[in-house]
VMD Tcl script that draws the C-alpha trace (Angstrom):
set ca {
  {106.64 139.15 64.92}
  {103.37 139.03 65.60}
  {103.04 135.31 65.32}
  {105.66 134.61 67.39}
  {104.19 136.79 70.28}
  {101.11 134.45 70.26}
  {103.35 131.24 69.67}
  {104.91 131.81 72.98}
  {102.97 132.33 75.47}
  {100.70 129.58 73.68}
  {103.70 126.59 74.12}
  {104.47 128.28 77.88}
  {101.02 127.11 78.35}
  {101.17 123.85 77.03}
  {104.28 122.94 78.65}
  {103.11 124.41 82.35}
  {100.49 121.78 81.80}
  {102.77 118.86 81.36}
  {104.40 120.45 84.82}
  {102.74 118.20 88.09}
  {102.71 121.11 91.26}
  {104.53 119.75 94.37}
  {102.29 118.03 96.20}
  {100.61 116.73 93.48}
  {100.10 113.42 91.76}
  {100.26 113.29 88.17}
  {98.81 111.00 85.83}
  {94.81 109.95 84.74}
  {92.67 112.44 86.39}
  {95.46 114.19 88.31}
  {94.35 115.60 91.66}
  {96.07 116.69 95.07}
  {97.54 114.19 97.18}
  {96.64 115.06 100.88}
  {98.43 113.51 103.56}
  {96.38 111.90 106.58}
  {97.39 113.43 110.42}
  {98.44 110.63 112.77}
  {100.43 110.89 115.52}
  {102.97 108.59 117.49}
  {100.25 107.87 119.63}
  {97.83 107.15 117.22}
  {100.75 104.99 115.53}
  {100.95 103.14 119.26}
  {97.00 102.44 118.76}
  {97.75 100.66 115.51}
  {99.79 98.09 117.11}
  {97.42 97.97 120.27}
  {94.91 97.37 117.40}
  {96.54 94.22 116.29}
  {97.57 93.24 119.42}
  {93.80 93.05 120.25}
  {93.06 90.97 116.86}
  {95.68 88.68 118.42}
  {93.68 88.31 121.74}
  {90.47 87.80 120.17}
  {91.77 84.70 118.88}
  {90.44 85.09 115.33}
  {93.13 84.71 112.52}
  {90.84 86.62 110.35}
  {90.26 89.57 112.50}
  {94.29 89.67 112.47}
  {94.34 89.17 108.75}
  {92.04 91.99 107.98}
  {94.75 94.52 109.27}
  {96.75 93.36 106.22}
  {96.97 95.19 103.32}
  {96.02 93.23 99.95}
  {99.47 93.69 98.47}
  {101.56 92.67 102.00}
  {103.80 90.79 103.36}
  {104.36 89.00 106.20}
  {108.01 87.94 107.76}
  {107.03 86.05 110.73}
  {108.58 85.12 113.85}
  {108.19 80.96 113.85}
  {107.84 80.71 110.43}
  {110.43 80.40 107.60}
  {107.70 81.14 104.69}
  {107.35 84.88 104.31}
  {103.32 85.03 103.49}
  {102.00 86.89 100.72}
  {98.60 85.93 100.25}
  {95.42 86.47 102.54}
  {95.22 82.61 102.36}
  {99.15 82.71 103.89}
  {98.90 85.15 106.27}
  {95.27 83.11 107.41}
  {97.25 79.55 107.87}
  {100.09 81.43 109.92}
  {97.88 82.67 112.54}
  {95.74 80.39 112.88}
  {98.55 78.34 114.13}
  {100.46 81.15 115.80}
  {96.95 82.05 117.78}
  {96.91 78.34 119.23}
  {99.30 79.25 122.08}
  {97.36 82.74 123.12}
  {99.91 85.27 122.61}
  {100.14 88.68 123.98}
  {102.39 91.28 122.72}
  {103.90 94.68 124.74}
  {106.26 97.43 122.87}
  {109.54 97.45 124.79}
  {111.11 99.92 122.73}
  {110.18 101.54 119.53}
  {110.97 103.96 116.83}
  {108.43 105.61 114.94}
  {108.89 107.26 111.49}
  {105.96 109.17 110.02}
  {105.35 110.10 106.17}
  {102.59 111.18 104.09}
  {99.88 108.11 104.46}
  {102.56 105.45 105.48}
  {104.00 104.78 108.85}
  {107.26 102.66 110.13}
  {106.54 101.33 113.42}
  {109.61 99.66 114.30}
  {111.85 98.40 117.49}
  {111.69 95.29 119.80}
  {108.49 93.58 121.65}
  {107.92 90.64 124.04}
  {105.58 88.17 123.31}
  {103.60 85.94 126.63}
  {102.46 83.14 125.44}
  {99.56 81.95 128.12}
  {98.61 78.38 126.89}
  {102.31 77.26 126.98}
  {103.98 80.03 129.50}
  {107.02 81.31 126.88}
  {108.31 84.67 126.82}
  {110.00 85.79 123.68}
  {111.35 88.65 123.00}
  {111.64 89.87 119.08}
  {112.99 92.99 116.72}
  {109.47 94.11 115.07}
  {109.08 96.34 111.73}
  {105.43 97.30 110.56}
  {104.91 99.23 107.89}
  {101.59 100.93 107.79}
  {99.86 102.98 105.05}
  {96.31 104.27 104.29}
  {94.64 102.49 101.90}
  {90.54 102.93 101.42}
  {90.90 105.56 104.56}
  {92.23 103.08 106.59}
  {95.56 102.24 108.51}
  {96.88 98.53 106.75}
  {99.70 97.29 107.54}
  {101.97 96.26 103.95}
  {105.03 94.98 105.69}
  {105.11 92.92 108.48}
  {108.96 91.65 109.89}
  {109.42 89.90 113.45}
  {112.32 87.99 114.21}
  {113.52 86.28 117.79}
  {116.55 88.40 119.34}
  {119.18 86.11 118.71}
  {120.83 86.72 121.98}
  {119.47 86.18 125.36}
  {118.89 88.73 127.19}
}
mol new
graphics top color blue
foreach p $ca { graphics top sphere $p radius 0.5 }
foreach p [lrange $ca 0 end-1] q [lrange $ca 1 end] { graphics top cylinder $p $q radius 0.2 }
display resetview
């Protein structure tokens, strides 16, 4: 009997150790996973962000709002673009005609260090005078303490409006 009553509480120990806490990450060096505040604002910033990378001209300064593991579903282009290299060629090309983009309408979705920016924008085009107007998804997440976006989806409304 008296092996048994230090067995027990022994394996209860073991076994609450193989137990991960909510909130909690488990695996090599487990430690607690702490979610970063943003707000919808600060989500609206994000895009004003890359909106701004767009008006500087510079495909890199848009391509460093990328995540390393992204995507990128653009809106004239059939090629989704994985690499840095991909995303680089796009808009460097897309930059060409000067665009400018405003949020007409958008949903935001906040989780624990990711953020789905989502709805429909309208993109001026300056050198050539176009208007388009587009269905947007970003998908943003914190990676190295800063907001990258991982997914990237713009597409052309396919009705005129």
């Amino acid at each position: 009997m008296y092996r048994l009553a230090r067995i027990v509480p022994l394996a209860c120990l073991a076994l609450a150790g193989c137990v991960s806490a909510p909130g909690r990450i488990s695996g090599e060096g487990s430690h607690e996973e702490s979610c970063a505040a943003i707000t919808e604002g600060q989500v609206a910033a994000l895009f004003d962000q890359w909106n701004a990378a767009l008006a500087s001209g510079d495909a890199d300064d848009v391509v460093k709002l990328y995540a390393p593991h992204s995507i990128l579903l653009p809106t004239v282009s059939n090629q989704p673009r994985f690499s840095v290299a991909e995303k680089r060629d796009y808009f460097v090309h897309f930059l060409e005609d000067q665009p400018r983009g405003s949020i007409d309408r958008r949903f935001v979705e906040i989780g624990c260090n990711s953020v789905v920016d989502a709805g429909l924008y309208t993109f001026r085009f300056e050198r050539t005078g176009a208007v388009v107007h587009a269905r947007y998804s970003f998908t943003w997440k914190l990676v190295d303490r800063r907001w990258r976006i991982t997914s990237h989806h713009s597409s052309a409304m396919p009705e005129k409006s």
